[in-house]
N, C-alpha and C positions, 0 to 999 in steps of 0.2 A: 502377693496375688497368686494364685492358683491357678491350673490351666482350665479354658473354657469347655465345657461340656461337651460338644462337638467340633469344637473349629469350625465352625461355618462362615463359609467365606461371602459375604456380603456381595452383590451387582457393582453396587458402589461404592468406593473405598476410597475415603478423602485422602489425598495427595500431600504431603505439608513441606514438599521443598520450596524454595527461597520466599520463607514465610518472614524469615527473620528474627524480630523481637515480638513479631505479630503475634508469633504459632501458638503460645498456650492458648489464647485467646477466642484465635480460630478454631483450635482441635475442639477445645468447651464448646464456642458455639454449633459445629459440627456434628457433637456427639448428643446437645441440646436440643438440636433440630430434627437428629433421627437418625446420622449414621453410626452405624454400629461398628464399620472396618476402619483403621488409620495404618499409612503406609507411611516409614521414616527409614533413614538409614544415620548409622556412624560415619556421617562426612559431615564438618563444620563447617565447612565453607558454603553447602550450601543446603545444608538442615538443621535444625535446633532441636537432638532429638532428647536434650532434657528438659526444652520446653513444651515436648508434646508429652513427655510423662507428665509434669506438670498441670496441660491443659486435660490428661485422660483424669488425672485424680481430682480436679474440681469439677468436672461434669459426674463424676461419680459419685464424691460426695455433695453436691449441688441439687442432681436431681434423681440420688436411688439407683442409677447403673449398675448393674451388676457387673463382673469381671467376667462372669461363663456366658456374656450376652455381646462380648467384645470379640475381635479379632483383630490382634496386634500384629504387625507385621513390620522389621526393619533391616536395614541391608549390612554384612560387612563387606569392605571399600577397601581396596589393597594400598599399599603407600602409593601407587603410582597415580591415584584418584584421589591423592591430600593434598594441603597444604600444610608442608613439613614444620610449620612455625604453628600451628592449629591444630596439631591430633586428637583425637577423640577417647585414645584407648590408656588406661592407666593399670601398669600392670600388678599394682597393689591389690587392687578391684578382685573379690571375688566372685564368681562367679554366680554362684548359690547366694549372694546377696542381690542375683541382680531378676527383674519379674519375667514371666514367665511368658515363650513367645508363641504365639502361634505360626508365626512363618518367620526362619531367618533365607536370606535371599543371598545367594553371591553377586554384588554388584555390577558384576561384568567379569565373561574371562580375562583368567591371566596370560602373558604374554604367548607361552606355550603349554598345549594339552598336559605335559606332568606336573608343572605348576598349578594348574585348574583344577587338576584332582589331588595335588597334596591340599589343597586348600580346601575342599570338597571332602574328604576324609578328616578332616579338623573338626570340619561343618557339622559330619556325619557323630561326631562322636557325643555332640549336645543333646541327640535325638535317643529316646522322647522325654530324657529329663531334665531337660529345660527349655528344650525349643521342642514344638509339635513336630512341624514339617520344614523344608527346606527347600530353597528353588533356586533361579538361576535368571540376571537382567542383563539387559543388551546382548544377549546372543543371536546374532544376525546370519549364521551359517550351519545351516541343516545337521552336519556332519560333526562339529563342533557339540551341538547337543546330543547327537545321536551317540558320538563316545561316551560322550558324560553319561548318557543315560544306559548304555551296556553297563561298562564299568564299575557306576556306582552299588556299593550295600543298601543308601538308603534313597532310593531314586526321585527326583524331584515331582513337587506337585504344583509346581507355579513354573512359567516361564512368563517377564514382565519386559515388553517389548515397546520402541515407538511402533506406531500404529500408523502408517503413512505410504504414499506411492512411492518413492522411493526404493522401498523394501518389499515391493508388490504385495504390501499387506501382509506379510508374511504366511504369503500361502501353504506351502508347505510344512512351516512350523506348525503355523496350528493346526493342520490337519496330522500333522508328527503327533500333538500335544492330545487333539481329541484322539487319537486312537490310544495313546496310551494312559487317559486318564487326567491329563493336566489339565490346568487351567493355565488360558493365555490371559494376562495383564497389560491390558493396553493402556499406553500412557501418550501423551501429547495428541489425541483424540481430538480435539475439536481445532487446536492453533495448527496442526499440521495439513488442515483436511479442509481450506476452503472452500476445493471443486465440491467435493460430498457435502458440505454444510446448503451449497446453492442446487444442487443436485433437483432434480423432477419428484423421484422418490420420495426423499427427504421433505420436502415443501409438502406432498399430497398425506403426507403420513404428521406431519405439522398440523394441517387444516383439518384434516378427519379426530384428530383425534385432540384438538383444542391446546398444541404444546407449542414451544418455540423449538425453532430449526435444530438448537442446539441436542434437545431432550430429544429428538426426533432422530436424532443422528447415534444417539446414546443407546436408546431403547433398540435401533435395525443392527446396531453392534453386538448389542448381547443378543440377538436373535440368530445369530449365525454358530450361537450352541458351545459351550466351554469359555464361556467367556468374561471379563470382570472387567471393569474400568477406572481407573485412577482418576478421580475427580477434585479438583485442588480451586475452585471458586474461591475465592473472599468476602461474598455476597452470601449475607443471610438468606436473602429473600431467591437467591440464587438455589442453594442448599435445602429451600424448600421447594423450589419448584422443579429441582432437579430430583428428588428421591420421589413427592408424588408424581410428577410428569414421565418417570422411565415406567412407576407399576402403573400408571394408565396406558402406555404403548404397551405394555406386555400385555394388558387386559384386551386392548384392543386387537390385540392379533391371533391372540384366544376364543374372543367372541367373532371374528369375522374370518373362518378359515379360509373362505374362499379368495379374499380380495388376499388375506395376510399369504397366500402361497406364493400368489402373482409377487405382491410388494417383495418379498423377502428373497426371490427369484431376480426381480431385476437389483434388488441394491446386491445382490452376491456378483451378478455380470459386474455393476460399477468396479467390482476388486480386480477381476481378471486382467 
């Protein structure tokens, strides 16, 4: 495979952890139904990421997909995030046999900042011939990024975060991330967020625009500007009403600037 055209990074970008034996299945029907990004990492315990190559080369050859119309994205996982009897990595394996990524991701920092950047300097040295771009998940502490991103030669363009009160929504990251270009990747978006799924907003932005709460919650996320979501459904009919129902909120906030300033206004107060 060759690398895609522009790396374009998809709204929604099906999710394929603890898919199991499911994942070829789902990533096909996923890529069948219309998503064009799949997010995986190198940890067996709890992703099958030879079964999402797997499921990208039958939707490819299935239904005419192209490779430069994809955005592949997968994570390396340090030992401390394996199961040492399950690893993933084989060091016979080369490299240059292996496809071509658009995003590799550090799956969380390491225990200390020199660690994070020899590892990150590893990361760096794929780019760009064989990984596009490179980012950085679970990083929960401003500062923590904010080296990384001095530091680095080749500076990240993803940060892939839970998305939840707890982390005050990571206000400050992403406002780190939109100043400098990134995209923030939220993930546990809908299981973390049931005040925001019951929310005023969310329900009135539901009824206007003919979605369910979930799509409704999806579409005032990406509205808040640099933004992508991990979406890991198992429901075909999920996966469709998920990809049309976020470009209907988007159309709807496009066409209705007056109300969309107000809506978009209070769901940002719900982060604060």
């Amino acid at each position: 495979m060759t690398a895609t055209k522009a790396g374009r990074m998809p709204a929604l970008i099906y999710g394929t952890a603890w898919k199991k034996d499911n994942t070829r299945e789902l990533v096909r029907q996923a890529l069948t139904t219309g998503f064009r990004g799949i997010d995986t990492a190198a940890q067996p315990k709890h992703y099958r990421e030879d079964l999402v190559g797997r499921g990208i080369a039958d939707a490819m050859r299935q239904n005419g997909i192209n490779r430069e119309d994809l955005y592949i994205q997968t994570k390396y996982t340090s030992l401390d995030g394996h199961d040492r009897s399950n690893m993933p990595y084989d060091a016979k394996s080369s490299i240059s046999e292996q496809v071509y990524i658009d995003c590799l991701v550090l799956h969380s920092p390491l225990p200390t900042q020199s660690q994070t950047f020899e590892a990150w300097q590893a990361m760096e040295s794929f780019v760009p011939k064989h990984v596009r771009t490179i980012g950085i998940s679970n990083v929960y502490h401003l500062p923590i990024l904010t080296a990384l991103y001095e530091s680095a030669s080749v500076k990240p363009t993803v940060v892939q975060n839970r998305f939840y009160r707890d982390t005050g929504y990571d206000r400050e990251i992403r406002a780190f991330c939109k100043d400098k270009g990134m995209t923030y990747q939220s993930f546990w978006t809908l299981t973390a967020n049931p005040d925001l799924l019951r929310s005023h907003v969310v329900n009135h932005i539901a009824a206007c625009v003919g979605v369910s709460r979930p799509v409704a919650l999806y579409g005032l996320v990406l509205s808040l500007g640099n933004m992508s979501i991990l979406d890991g459904t198992t429901s075909v009919e999920h996966m469709k009403d998920d990809l049309k129902g976020v470009h209907a909120v988007q159309s709807w906030l496009v066409g209705n600037d007056g109300q969309a300033v107000e809506v978009c206004k209070n769901f940002a107060a719900l982060l604060e």
